[in-house]
Steps between C-alpha positions, in 0.01 A plus 500: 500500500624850397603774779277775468751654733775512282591865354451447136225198469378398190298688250151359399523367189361741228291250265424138398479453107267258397734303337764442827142400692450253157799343590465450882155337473603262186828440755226423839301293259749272480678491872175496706488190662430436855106608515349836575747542796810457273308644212499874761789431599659519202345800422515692826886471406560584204223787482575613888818432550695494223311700198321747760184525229275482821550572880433249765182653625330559150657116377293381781202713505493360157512112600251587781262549245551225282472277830145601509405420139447196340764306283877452516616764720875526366376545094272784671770682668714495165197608299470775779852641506538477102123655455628797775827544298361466154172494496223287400773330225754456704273294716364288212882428462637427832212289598541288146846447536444370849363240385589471125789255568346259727241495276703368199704261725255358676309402177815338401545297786113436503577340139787308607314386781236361306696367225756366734328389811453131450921473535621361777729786568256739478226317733759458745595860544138590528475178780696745646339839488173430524586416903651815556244733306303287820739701689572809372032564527562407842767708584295792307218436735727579775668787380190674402281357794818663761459864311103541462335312783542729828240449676250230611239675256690409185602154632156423515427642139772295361416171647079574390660541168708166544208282587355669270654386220626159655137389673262684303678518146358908456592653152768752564337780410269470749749477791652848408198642490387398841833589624456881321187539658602375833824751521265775372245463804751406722724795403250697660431321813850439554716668331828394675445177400500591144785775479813453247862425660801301494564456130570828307494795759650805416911466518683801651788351289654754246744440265567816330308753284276340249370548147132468683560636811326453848365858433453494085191583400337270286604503111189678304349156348522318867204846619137397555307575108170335507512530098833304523386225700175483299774435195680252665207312620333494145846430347524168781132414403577505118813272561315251706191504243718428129693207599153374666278565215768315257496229735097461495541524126733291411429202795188576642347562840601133636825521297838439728667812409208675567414322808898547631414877393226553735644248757854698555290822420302439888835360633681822421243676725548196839841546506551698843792385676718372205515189296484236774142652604382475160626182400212315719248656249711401205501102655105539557407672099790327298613147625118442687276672276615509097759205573763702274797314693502272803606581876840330457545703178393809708739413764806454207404837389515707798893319537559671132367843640735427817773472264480787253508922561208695495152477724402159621177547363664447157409145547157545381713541167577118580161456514419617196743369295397146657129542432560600117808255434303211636139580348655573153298823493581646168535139327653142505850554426573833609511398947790754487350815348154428720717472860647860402180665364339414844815556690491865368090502539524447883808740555297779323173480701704417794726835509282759298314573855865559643545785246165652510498566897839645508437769170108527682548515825818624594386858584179414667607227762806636613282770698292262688854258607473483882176541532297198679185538356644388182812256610293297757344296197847448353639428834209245536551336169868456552415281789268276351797471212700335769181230570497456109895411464492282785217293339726512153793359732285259578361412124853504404650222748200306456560447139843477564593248775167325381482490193313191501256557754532374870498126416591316849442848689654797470912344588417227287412690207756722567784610263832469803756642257292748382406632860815466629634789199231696565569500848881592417400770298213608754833534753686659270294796403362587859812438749745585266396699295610314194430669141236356308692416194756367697244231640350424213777405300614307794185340539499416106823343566395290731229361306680455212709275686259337683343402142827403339621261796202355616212550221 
C-alpha cells in the first residue's frame, strides 16, 4: 500500500484509452480462475492496486451492488467498471471478453468429452473429479453459509429452504420468492436481523490517487436520464425478442433451442448468490425436466467449469452443447455444429440479463445501497441460497458415491474409493485451504490411476 505521507505521492492517472482497457479485459478473460473470489481479486489488484483506474471505496461500492443483483457477480463488476470508464460499449466489451474464452474452451473440451469419453483414460480422470466436485459444493456451502447466516433468523430460512427442496421437492423459483417476501416483512419487524455486513464493507484502505476517485463525480453517461434507461431497456428487450422469435420460427414453441432459450432466459433471473445457488434449478429444468443430459453428465460438467477461467455459471454452456450434440438438433450428421449452436444459445440468454442491469440500473440502485427496506429481501434470499447448495451437495454425492442406488444399504451400495477422494479433497479445501485446481487435478490423478491399476 502506497504512503500517502510521503512528500511527492503519486499523481492520479490522467485517462484510460479504450484500447489499454481492451487489452486488460481480453488479458482477465483468460487468467480468471479461482471463482468470484479470485475472479475480484484479480481485479481489485490490478485496477486498485496496480493500474489505480478505481479507488478502493468506489471498487467496492461497485461490487456491493452487484452482490445484490442477480447473476455472476464478478462479469457484473467488470461490466460496471468498463461501462463507468467507457460507457455503455465498453461494458458490452469487458463483460464479453469475460467470458468469451471460457466460452470457446469449454465447448472444446465439451466436444472432446463427448467424443472421447468412452476411453479408459478419460473415464478414469473423471472417476476422479466427479468426487471432489462432491467436495468442492460442500466446501461452498460452508464458505457461503459462514459469511451470510448471522443470526438464528437466517439459519432457520436456510434450513426451510433445505427441506424444502430435499423433503418437499419445491420448484426453485418458488423458494426465492418466499424467501423475498419473508426478508421484505421481516425487514420491517426486525430490521437487525436483516441488515448487510461482513462481506464488502467500505475499506478505509487507500492506495493512491485514482483515475475514479473516492470523491469523482460520476462520468456524464453513469447520471440518472429516464430517456436513457428507457433506451437501454427497449434496446435489452429487442435483443432478448430476435434471437427468440428466430428460434419459434425456425424450431417451434416445443423446439430444444427454443425451450433452452426460455429455460436459461428464467435462470438468468434465479441466480442470486452465484452459480452454485442456481445450479439446483438448472438440475431440476434440464437433467429432471427436458432430460437434455443426465445427472452424472451434469456432475462431469460442472468439473469442466471447475477447470476453465471465466464465471462458473459458464457450465450451462456445457449444458447446451450436450443437449444439441446428443439430440442432433440441426440434423443427423452434423452432432458437432448442434452442441455449439446450443452452447452459444444458452450463454446468450444466460448473460444478456447481466448486461442489461448494469447499463439500466447502475444509476438508480446505487442510491438506495444500505438501505434495509430494500436489502432485507436480498439478505433473505441469500440465506435460503445456502439451504439450496446444501441440498445440491447432497444431489451431487448421492449420484456420486451411489451411483447405483443403495443396493445392500447405504455402505453397501457405497462407492469406498470414491468417498474416500472426496473426503481428501473435502480436507483439502476447508483445513488447508488447498486451491481448487490444485485438487482437482490431484483428484483426476488419482482416479486415473485407480482405473489403470485396478479397472
Amino acid at each position: 500500500m502506497i504512503d500517502l505521507s510521503q512528500k511527492n505521492p503519486l499523481p492520479a492517472p490522467q485517462s484510460v484509452s479504450f484500447w489499454a482497457a481492451f487489452r486488460f479485459w481480453l488479458k482477465l478473460g483468460f487468467v480468471s480462475f479461482g471463482g468470484p473470489a479470485g475472479q475480484i481479486a484479480i481485479m481489485h489488484q490490478e485496477l486498485v492496486e496496480n493500474k489505480r483506474w478505481i479507488s478502493e471505496r468506489r471498487f467496492l461500492h461497485a461490487l456491493n451492488y452487484c452482490m445484490v443483483l442477480p447473476g455472476p457477480e464478478a462479469q457484473q463488476l467488470a461490466i460496471y467498471i468498463g461501462w463507468l470508464l467507457h460507457r455503455g460499449l465498453g461494458g458490452v466489451v469487458a463483460g464479453t471478453l469475460f467470458v468469451l474464452p471460457s466460452l470457446v474452451i469449454l465447448i472444446t473440451l465439451s466436444w472432446i468429452y463427448l467424443a472421447f469419453g468412452h476411453l479408459a483414460v478419460v473415464a478414469g480422470i473423471f472417476y476422479g473429479v466427479k468426487p471432489a466436485v462432491t467436495a468442492i459444493v460442500f466446501q461452498a456451502t460452508h464458505r457461503i453459509g459462514s459469511r451470510t447466516l448471522h443470526n438464528r433468523t437466517l439459519w432457520g430460512v436456510a434450513i426451510t429452504a433445505f427441506l424444502a427442496l430435499f423433503v418437499g421437492d419445491v420448484p426453485f423459483p418458488a423458494i426465492i420468492l418466499a424467501a423475498a417476501l419473508f426478508g421484505y416483512l421481516g425487514g420491517k419487524q426486525w430490521p437487525s436481523r436483516f441488515a448487510t455486513g461482513g462481506g464488502h464493507d467500505a475499506s478505509k484502505k487507500n492506495f493512491g490517487p485514482a483515475l475514479i476517485d473516492d470523491h469523482t463525480p460520476p462520468p456524464e453517461h453513469a447520471r440518472l436520464s429516464w430517456v436513457h434507461s428507457a433506451k437501454i431497456g427497449a434496446v435489452g428487450l429487442a435483443f432478448w425478442l430476435m434471437p427468440m422469435g428466430l428460434l419459434v420460427s425456425g424450431f417451434g414453441w416445443q423446439g430444444i433451442y427454443t425451450q433452452m432459450g426460455l429455460f436459461f432466459s428464467k435462470a438468468a433471473l434465479l441466480t442470486f448468490g452465484g452459480a452454485y445457488a442456481v445450479l439446483p434449478y438448472v438440475v431440476q429444468g434440464a437433467v429432471e425436466h427436458y432430460g437434455w443430459l443426465s445427472a452424472g453428465q451434469m456432475i462431469d460438467g460442472l468439473a469442466l467449469g471447475e477447470t476453465t477461467p471465466g464465471p462458473l455459471i459458464m457450465v450451462v454452456a456445457f449444458v447446451g452443447f450436450v443437449g444439441g450434440y446428443l439430440n442432433e438438433v440441426l440434423g443427423q450428421g452434423a452432432p458437432f455444429l448442434s452442441g455449439v449452436v446450443g452452447a452459444l444459445i444458452v450463454t446468450w440468454f444466460t448473460f444478456l440479463p447481466s448486461f442489461v442491469f448494469i447499463l439500466l440500473g447502475g444509476p438508480i440502485v446505487e442510491a438506495t445501497h444500505g438501505n434495509v427496506k430494500f436489502t432485507a429481501p436480498l439478505t433473505a434470499i441469500s440465506a435460503a441460497v445456502v439451504g439450496v447448495i446444501l441440498n445440491l451437495a447432497f444431489f451431487l454425492g448421492y449420484h456420486t458415491l451411489w451411483a447405483n442406488g443403495f443396493g445392500g444399504g447405504i455402505l453397501g451400495g457405497m462407492d469406498i474409493m470414491a468417498a474416500l477422494i472426496a473426503f481428501a479433497a473435502f480436507v483439502a479445501l476447508l483445513k488447508y485451504k488447498a486451491n481448487v485446481l490444485v485438487v482437482i487435478g490431484a483428484s483426476a490423478l488419482t482416479g486415473l490411476l485407480l482405473k489403470l491399476l485396478v479397472g
